[in-house]
C-alpha positions as CSV (number, residue, x, y, z in Angstrom):
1,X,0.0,0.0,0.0
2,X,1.4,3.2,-0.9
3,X,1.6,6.1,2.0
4,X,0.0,9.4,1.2
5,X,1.0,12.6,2.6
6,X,-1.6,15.3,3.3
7,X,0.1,17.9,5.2
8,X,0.1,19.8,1.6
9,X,-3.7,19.4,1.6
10,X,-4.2,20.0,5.3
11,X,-2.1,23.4,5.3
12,X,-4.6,24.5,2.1
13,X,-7.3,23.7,4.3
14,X,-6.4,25.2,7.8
15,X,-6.6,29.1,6.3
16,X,-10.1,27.5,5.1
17,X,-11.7,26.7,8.7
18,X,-10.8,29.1,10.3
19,X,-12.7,31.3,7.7
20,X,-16.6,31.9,9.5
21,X,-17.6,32.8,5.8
22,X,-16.9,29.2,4.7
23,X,-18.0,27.8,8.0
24,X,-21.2,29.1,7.5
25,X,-21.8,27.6,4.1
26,X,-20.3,24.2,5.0
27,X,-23.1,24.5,8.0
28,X,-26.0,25.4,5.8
29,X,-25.3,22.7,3.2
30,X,-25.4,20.0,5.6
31,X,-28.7,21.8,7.6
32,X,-30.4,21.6,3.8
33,X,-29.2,18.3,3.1
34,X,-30.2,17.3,6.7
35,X,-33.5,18.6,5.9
36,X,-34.6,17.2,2.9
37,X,-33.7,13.7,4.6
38,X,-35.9,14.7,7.4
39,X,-38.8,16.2,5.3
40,X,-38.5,12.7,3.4
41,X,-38.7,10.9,6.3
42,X,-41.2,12.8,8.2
43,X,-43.8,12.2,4.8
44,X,-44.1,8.6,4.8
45,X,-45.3,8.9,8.3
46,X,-48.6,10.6,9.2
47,X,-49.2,14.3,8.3
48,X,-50.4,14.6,11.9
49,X,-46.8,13.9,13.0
50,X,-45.3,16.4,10.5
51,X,-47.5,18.6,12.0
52,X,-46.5,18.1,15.7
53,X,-42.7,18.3,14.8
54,X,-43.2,21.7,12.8
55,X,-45.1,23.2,15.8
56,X,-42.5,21.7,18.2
57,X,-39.4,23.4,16.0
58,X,-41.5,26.7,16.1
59,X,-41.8,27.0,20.1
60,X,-38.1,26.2,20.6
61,X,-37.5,28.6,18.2
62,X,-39.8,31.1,19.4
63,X,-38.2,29.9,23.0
64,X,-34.4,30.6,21.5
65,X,-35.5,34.3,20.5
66,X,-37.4,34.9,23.7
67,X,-34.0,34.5,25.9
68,X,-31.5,35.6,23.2
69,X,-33.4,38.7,21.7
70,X,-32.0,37.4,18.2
71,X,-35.0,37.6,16.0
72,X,-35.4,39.3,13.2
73,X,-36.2,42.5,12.6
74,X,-39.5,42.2,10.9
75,X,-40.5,40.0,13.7
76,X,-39.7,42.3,16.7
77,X,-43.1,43.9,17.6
78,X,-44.2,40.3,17.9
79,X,-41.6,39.2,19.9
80,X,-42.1,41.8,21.9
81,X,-45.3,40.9,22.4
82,X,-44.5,37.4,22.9
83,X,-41.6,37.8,25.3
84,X,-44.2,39.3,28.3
85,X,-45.7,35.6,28.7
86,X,-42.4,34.0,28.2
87,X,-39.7,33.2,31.0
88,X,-36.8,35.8,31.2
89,X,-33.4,34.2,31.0
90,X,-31.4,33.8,34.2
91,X,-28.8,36.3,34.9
92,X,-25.3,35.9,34.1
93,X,-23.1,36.0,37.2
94,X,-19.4,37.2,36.2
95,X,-16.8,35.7,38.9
């Protein structure tokens, strides 16, 4: 068996990782491709179902923006709105 070296390949791709730009777009391609699995998954099984697990990502989204205050823009009044029924988050204690 003949030995390979791939410190050329790895020092191409260090620079590369580091990078959040191509982070991001390594991320989203396997959140799309992730996805589609799920969404192909989730529609052999009963559309009740699909509907339970949509709702479910929506309040732990809905959750996440409630305690982070990273919504969108266009959703903000709502937020706003939603975030007097919601828990606050806990304070952060600094040692």
């Amino acid at each position: 068996m003949k030995h390979v070296d791939l410190a050329p390949l790895w020092h191409v791709l260090r620079p590369l990782l580091t990078e959040h730009g191509f982070l991001t777009i390594i991320c989203g391609f396997l959140v799309v491709m992730m996805t589609l699995s799920f969404y192909r998954f989730l529609r052999s099984i009963n559309p009740a179902l699909v509907g339970f697990v949509l709702l479910l990502v929506v309040f732990i989204l809905v959750l996440h923006w409630s305690q982070t205050r990273t919504e969108p823009a266009l959703l903000k009044p709502a937020m706003d709105w939603v975030v007097r029924y919601m828990p606050s988050a806990a304070p952060v204690y600094q040692h």
